[in-house]
LOTORLO-649388 format. One record per residue (C-alpha): residue number from 1; residue in one letter; z, x negated, y negated. Coordinates in nm, 4 decimals. Layout:
N
+-----+------+----------+----------+----------+
| seq | type |       zz |       xx |       yy |
+-----+------+----------+----------+----------+
| NUM |    A |        Z |        X |        Y |
...
+-----+------+----------+----------+----------+
This chain:
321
+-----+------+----------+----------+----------+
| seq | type |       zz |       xx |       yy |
+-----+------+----------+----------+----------+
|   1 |    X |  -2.1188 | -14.2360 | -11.4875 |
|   2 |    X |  -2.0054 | -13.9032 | -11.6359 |
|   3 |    X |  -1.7379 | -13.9249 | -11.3569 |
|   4 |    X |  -1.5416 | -14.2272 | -11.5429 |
|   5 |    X |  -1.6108 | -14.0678 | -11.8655 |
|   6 |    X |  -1.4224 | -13.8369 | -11.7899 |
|   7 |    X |  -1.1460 | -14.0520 | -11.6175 |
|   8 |    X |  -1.1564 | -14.2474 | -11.9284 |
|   9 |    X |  -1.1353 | -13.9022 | -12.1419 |
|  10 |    X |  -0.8059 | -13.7793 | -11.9500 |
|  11 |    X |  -0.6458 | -14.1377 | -11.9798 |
|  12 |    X |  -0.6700 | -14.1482 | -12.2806 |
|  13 |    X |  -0.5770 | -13.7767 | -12.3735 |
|  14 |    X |  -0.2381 | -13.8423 | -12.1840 |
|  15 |    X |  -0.1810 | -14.1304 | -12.3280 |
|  16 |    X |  -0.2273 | -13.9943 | -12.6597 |
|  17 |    X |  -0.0233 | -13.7118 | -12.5996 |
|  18 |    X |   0.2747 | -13.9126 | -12.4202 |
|  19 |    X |   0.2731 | -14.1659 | -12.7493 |
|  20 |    X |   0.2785 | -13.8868 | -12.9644 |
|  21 |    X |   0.5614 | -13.7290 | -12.7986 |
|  22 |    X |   0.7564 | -14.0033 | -12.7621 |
|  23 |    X |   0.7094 | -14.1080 | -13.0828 |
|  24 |    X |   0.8660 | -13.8417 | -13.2793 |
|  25 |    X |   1.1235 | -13.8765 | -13.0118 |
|  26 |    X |   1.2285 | -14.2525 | -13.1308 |
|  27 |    X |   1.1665 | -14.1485 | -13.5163 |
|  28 |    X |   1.4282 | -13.8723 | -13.4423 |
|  29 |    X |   1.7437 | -14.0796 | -13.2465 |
|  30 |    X |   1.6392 | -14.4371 | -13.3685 |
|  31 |    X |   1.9458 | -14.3927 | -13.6598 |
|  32 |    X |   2.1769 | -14.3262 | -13.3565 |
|  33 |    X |   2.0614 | -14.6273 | -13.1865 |
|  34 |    X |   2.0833 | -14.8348 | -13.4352 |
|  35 |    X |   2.4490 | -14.7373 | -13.4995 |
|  36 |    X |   2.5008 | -14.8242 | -13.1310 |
|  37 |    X |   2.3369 | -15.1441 | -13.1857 |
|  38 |    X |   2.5818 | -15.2369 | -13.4972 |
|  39 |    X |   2.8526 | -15.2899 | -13.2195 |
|  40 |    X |   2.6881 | -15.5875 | -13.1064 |
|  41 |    X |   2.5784 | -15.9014 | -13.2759 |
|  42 |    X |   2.2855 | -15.9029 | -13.5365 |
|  43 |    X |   2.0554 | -16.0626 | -13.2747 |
|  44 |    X |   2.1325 | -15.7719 | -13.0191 |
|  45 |    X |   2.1081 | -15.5264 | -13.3240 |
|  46 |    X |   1.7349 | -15.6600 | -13.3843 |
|  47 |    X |   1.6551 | -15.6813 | -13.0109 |
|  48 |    X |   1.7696 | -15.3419 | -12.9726 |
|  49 |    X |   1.5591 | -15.2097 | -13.2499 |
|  50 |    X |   1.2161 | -15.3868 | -13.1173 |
|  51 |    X |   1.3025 | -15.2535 | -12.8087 |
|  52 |    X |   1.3312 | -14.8492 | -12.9342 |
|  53 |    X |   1.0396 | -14.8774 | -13.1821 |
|  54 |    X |   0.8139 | -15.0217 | -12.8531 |
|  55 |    X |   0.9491 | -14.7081 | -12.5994 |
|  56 |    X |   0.6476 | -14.4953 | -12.6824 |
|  57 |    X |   0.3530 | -14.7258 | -12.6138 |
|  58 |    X |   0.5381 | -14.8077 | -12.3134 |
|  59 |    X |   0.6166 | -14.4945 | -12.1820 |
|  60 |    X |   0.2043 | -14.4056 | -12.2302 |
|  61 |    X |   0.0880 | -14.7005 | -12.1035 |
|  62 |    X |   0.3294 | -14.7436 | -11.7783 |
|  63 |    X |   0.2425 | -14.3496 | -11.7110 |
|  64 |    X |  -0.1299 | -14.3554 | -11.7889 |
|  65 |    X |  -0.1757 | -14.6939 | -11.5796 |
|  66 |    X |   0.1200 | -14.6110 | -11.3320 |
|  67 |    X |  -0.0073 | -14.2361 | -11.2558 |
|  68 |    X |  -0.2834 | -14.1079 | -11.4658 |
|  69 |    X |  -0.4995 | -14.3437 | -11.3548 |
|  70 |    X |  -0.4492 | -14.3927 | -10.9916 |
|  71 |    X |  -0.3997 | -13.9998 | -10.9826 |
|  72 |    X |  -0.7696 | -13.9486 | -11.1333 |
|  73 |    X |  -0.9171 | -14.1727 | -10.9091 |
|  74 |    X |  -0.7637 | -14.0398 | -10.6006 |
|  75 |    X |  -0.7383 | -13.7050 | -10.6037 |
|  76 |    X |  -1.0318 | -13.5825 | -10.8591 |
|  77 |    X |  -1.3584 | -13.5465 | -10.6957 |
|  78 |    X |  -1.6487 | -13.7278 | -10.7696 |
|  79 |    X |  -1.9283 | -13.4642 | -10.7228 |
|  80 |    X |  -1.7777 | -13.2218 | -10.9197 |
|  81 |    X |  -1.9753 | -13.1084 | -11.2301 |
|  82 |    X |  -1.6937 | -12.9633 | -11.5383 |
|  83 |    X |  -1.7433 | -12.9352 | -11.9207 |
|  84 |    X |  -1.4394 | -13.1034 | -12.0506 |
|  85 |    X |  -1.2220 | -12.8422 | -12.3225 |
|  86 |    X |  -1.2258 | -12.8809 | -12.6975 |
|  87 |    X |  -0.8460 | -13.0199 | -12.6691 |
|  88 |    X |  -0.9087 | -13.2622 | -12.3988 |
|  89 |    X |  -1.1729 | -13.4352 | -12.6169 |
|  90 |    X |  -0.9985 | -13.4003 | -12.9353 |
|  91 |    X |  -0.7074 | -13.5810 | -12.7469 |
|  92 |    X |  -0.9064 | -13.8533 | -12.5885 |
|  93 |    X |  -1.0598 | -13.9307 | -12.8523 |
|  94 |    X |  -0.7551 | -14.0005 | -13.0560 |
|  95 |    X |  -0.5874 | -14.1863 | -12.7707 |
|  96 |    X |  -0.9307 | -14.4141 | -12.8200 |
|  97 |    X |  -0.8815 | -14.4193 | -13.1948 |
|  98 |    X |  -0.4882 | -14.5188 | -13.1811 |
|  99 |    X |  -0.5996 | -14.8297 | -12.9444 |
| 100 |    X |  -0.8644 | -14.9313 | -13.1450 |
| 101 |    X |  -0.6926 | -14.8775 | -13.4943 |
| 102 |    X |  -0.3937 | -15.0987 | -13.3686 |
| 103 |    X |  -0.6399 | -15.3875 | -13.2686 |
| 104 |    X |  -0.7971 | -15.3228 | -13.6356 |
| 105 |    X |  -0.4668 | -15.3788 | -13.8062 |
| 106 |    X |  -0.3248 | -15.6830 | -13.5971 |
| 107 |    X |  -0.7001 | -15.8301 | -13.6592 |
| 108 |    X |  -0.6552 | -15.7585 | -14.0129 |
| 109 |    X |  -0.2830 | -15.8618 | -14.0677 |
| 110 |    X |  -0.3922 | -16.1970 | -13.8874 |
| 111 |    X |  -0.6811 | -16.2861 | -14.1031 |
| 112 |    X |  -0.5211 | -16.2254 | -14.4127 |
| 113 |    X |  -0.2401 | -16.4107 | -14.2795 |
| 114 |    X |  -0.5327 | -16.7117 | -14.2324 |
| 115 |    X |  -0.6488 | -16.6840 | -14.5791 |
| 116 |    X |  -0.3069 | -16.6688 | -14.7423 |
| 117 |    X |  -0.1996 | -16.9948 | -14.6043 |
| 118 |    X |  -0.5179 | -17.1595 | -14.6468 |
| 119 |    X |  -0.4389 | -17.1090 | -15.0108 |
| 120 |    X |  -0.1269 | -17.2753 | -14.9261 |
| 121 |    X |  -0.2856 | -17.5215 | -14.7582 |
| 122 |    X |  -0.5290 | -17.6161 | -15.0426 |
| 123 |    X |  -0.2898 | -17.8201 | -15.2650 |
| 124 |    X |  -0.1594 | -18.2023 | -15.1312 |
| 125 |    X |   0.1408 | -18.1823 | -14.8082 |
| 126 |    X |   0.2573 | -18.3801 | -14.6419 |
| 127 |    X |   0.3962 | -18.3204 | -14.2700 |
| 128 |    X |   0.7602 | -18.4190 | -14.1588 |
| 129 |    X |   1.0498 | -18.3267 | -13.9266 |
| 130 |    X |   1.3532 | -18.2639 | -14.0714 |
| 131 |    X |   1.6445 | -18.2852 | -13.8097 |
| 132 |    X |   1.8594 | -18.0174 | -13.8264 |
| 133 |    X |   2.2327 | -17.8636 | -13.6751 |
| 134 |    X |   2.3207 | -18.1564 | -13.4465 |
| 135 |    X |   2.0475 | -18.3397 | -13.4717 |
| 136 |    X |   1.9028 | -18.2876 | -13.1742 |
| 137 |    X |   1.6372 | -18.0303 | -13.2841 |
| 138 |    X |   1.3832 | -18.1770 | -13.4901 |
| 139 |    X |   1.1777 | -17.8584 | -13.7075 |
| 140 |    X |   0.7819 | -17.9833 | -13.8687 |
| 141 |    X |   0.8314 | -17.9353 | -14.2071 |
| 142 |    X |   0.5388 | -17.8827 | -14.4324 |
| 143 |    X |   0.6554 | -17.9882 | -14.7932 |
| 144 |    X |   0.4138 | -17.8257 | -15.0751 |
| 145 |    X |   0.3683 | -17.7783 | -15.4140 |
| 146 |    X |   0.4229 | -17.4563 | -15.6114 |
| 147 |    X |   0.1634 | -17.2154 | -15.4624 |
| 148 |    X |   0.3608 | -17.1229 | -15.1445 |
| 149 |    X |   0.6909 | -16.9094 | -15.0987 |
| 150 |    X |   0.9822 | -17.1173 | -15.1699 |
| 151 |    X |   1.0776 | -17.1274 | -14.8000 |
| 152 |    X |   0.8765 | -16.9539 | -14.5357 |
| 153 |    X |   0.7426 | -16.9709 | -14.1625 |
| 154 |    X |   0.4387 | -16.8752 | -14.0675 |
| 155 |    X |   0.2378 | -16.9138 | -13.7624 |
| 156 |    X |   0.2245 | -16.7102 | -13.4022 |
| 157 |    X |   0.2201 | -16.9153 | -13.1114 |
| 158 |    X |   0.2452 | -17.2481 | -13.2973 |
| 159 |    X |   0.4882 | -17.1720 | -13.6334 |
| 160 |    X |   0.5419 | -17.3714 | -13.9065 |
| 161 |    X |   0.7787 | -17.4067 | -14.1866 |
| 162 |    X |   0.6483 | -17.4558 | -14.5650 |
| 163 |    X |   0.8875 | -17.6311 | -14.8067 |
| 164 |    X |   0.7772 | -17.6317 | -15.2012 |
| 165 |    X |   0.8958 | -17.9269 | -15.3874 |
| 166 |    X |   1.0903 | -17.6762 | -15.6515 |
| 167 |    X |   1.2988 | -17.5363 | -15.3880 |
| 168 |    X |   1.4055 | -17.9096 | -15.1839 |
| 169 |    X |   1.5130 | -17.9982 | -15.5679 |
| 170 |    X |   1.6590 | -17.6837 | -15.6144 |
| 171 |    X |   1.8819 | -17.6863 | -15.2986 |
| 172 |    X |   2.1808 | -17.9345 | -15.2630 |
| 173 |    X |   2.1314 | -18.0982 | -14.9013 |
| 174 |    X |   2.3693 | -17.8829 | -14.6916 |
| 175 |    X |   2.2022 | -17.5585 | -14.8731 |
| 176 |    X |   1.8637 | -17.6870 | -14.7718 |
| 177 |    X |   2.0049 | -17.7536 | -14.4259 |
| 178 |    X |   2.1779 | -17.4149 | -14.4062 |
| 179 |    X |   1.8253 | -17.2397 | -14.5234 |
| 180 |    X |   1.6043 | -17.4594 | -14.2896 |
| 181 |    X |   1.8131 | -17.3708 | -14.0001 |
| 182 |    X |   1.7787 | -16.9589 | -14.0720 |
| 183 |    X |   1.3856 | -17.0329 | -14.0557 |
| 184 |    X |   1.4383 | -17.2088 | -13.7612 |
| 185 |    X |   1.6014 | -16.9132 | -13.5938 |
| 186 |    X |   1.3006 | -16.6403 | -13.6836 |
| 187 |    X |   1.0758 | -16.9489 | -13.4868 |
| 188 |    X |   1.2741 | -16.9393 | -13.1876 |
| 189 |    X |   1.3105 | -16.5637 | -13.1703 |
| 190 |    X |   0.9266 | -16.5737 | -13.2285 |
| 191 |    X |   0.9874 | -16.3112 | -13.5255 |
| 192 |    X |   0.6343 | -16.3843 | -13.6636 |
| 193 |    X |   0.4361 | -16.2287 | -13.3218 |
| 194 |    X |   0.7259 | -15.9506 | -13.3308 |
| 195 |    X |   0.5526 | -15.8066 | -13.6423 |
| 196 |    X |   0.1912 | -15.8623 | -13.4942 |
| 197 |    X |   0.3203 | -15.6505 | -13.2212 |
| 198 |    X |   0.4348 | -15.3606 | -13.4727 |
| 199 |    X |   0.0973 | -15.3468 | -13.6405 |
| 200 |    X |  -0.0632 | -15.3085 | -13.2669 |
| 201 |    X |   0.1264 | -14.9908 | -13.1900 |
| 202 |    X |   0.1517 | -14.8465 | -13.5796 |
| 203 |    X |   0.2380 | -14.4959 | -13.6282 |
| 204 |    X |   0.2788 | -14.2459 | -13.8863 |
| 205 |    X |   0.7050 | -14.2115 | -13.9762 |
| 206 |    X |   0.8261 | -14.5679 | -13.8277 |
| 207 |    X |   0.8279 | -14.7418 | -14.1452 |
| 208 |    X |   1.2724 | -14.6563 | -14.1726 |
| 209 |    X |   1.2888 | -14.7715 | -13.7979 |
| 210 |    X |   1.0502 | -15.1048 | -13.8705 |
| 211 |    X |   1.2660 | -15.1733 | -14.1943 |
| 212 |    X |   1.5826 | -15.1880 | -14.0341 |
| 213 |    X |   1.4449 | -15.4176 | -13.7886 |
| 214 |    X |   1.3381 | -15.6579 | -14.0204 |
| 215 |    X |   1.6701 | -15.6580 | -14.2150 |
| 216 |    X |   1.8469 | -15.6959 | -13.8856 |
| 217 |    X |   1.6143 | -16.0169 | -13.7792 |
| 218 |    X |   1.6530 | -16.1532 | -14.1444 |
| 219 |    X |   2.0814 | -16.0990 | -14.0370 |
| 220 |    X |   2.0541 | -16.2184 | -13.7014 |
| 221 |    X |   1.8599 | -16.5773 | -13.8768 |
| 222 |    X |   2.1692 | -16.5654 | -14.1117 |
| 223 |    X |   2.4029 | -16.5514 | -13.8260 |
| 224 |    X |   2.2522 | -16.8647 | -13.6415 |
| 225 |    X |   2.2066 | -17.0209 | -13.8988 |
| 226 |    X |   2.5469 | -17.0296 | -14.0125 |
| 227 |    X |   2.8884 | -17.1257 | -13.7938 |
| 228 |    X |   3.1388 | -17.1381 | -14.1014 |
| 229 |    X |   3.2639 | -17.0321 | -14.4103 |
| 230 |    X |   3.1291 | -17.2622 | -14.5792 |
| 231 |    X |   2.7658 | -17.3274 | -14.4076 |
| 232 |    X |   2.7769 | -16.9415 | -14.5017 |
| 233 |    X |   2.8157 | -16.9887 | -14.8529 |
| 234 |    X |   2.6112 | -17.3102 | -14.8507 |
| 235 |    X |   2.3512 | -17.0015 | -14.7412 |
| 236 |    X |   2.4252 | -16.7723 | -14.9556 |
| 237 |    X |   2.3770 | -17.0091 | -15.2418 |
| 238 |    X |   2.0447 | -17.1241 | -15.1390 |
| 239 |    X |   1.9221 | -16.7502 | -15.1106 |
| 240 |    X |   2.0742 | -16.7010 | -15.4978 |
| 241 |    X |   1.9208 | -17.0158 | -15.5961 |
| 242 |    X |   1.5197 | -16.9613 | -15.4013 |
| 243 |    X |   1.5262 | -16.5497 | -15.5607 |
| 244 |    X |   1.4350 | -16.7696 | -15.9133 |
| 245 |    X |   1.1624 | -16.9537 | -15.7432 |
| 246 |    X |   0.9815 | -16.6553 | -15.5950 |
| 247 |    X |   0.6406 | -16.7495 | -15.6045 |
| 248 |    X |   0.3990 | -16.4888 | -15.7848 |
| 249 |    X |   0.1132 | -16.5607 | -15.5462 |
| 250 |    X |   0.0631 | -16.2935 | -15.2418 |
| 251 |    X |   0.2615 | -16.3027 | -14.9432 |
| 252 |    X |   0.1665 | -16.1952 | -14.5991 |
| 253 |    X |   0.3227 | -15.9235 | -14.3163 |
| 254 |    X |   0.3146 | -16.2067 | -14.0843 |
| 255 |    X |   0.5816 | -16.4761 | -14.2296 |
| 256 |    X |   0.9220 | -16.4774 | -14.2228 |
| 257 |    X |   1.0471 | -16.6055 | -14.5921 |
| 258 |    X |   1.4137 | -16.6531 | -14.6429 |
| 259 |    X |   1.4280 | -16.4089 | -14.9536 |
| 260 |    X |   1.1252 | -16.1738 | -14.9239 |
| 261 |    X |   1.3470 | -15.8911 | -14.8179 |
| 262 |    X |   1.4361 | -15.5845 | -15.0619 |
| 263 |    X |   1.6927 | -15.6364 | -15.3203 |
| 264 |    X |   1.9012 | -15.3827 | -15.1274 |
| 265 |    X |   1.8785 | -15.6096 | -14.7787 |
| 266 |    X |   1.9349 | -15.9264 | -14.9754 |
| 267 |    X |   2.2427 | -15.8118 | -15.1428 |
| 268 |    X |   2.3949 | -15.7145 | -14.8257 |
| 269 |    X |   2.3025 | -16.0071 | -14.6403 |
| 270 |    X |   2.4861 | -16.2197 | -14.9583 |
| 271 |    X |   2.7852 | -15.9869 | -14.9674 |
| 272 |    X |   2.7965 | -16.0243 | -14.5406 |
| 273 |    X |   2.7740 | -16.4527 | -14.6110 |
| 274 |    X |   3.0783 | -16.4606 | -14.8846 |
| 275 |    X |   3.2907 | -16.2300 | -14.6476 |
| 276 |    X |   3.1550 | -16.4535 | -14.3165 |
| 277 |    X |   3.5362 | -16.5021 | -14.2117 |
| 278 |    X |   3.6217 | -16.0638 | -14.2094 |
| 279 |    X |   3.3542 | -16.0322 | -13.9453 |
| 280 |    X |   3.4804 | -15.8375 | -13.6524 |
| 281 |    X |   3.3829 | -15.9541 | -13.3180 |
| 282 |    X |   3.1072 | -15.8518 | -13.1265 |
| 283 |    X |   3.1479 | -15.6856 | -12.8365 |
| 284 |    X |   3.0122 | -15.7711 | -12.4790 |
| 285 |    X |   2.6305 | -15.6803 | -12.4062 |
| 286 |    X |   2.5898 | -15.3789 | -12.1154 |
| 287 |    X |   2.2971 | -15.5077 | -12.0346 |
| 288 |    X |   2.4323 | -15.5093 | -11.5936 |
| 289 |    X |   2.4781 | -15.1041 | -11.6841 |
| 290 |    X |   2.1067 | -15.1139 | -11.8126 |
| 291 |    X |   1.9681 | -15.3222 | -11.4948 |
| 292 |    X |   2.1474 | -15.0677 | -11.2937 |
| 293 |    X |   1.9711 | -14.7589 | -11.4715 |
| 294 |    X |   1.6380 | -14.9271 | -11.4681 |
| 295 |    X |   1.6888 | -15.0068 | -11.0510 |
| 296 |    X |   1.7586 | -14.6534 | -11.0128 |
| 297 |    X |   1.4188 | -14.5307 | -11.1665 |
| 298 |    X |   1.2030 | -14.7629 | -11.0325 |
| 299 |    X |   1.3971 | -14.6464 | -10.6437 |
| 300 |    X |   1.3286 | -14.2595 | -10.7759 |
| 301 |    X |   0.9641 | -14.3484 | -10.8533 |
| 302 |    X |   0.8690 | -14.5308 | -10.5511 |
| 303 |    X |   1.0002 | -14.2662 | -10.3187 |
| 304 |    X |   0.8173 | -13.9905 | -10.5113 |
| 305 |    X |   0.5249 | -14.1531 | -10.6113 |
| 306 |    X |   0.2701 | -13.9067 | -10.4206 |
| 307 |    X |   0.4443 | -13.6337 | -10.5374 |
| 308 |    X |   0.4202 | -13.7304 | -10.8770 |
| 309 |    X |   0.0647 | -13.8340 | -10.8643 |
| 310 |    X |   0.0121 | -13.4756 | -10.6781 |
| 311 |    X |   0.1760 | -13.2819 | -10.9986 |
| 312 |    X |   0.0352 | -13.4927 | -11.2903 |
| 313 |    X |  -0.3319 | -13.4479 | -11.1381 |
| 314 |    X |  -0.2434 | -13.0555 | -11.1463 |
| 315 |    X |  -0.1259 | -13.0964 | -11.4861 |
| 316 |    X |  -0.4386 | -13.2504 | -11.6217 |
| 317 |    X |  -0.6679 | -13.0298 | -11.4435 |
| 318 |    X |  -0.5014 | -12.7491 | -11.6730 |
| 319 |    X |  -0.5505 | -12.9960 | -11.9698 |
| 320 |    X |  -0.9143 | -13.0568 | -11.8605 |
| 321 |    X |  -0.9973 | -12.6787 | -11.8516 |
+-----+------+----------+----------+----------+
């Protein structure tokens, strides 16, 4: 028993220390990636971002599972009786309270998701699909009164869209199309479990990294959303028109509302709609480059793999003591 204690105790003081590393390591580059990323097209931009912010839990995790683990179990002896140091507990103990606190805040985010849209929920809809683009997409459409956001999705492995009333008589028809078709973009790029993944793997100084994110996903909707001139002002309009409709009840982390972002994003994202025809191409993804890297590790790891496990056990034996 105190044998996996302890294996559990070094896991989790590498992983700790690995996601701390790595995570002031993305907090101190992520500006230079995201410049890299504003080469590309919105969508990349945003996929790029996710990407970067997740590096550190998956640099832990793939080296505590990949190594740690399998080094622990192989090389450290069972019969051996050692007092584990002050810093290896200290460190375990906050690799425990990182996993646990991230479960705690998804939990959290996702019931007060539940309530909010309950509240929604409480007043009279009615449900419909509203065709949208070519037609050949139909998107369930829950139209409400007042007491939701003007236009929002929420939902995780089922979204949904919720209309109010104010807003459909607000909008002219291609405006409402326009809009509807931006919230239909955050659905397929499942936006909404994105941000249940960011409150899993939280940490102190991300909040800059996790804001540009969100602006970029809000830009990358915009973008497929839109395939003109004018279905980009027909956008922009709506977005002018649904910032007077705002609705004064609370909101949740886990929706994607067409104009819940800053004043700052929002202006942008109007001033990037009325100049829709300046846009400079994107250029082409790297992504063969990346495959390449990522062939190369994998080859390094799997050749050195004993080695590695040999050197990591060493290194937590002087962590242990």
């Amino acid at each position: 028993m105190i044998y996996y204690v302890r294996g559990i105790a070094v896991s989790s003081s590498i992983f700790f220390a690995l996601y701390s590393i790595s995570s002031v390591a993305v907090c101190c580059v992520w500006r230079r990636v995201w410049q890299f990323g504003q080469r590309y097209s919105s969508a990349r931009c945003a996929d790029l971002l996710f990407v970067w912010r997740l590096v550190p839990v998956a640099v832990a995790g793939a080296i505590t599972l990949a190594l740690a683990i399998p080094s622990f179990l192989l090389l450290e002896p069972r019969a051996i009786d050692e007092r584990m140091s002050g810093l290896s507990v200290v460190l375990g103990l906050s690799g425990i309270g990182v996993v646990l606190g991230g479960i705690w805040r998804a939990v959290a985010a996702l019931m007060k998701a539940s309530r909010v849209v309950s509240r929604w929920s409480s007043g009279e809809c009615v449900m419909e699909s509203i065709p949208i683009r070519d037609g050949r997409d139909l998107v369930p459409v829950l139209r409400i009164s007042g007491l939701a956001p003007p236009l929002t999705v929420s939902g995780i492995l089922r979204p949904s869209m919720w209309l109010s009333r104010a807003a459909e008589f607000a909008l002219t028809e291609p405006e409402l199309e326009t809009a509807l078709r931006h919230e239909f973009a955050h659905v397929r790029r499942r936006d909404n479990l994105r941000r249940l993944i960011l409150h899993l793997v939280a940490f102190p100084g991300m909040a800059q990294l996790e804001t540009a994110w969100r602006e970029a996903t809000e830009m990358a909707a915009d973008d497929a959303a839109v395939s003109s001139a004018s279905e980009a002002l027909d956008l922009a309009s709506a977005m002018l028109k649904l910032t007077e409709l705002i609705s004064p009840h609370p909101s949740t982390e886990l929706t994607a509302a067409l104009v819940r972002s800053p004043a700052d994003c929002l202006n942008a994202r109007v001033r990037r709609l009325i100049a829709w025809p300046e846009q400079s191409p994107t250029q082409k993804s790297r992504l063969g480059y990346a495959m390449w890297v990522a062939a190369a590790v994998a080859a390094t790891l799997a050749l050195t793999y004993g080695q590695l496990l040999v050197q990591l056990h060493a290194a937590t034996e002087c962590l242990v003591r």
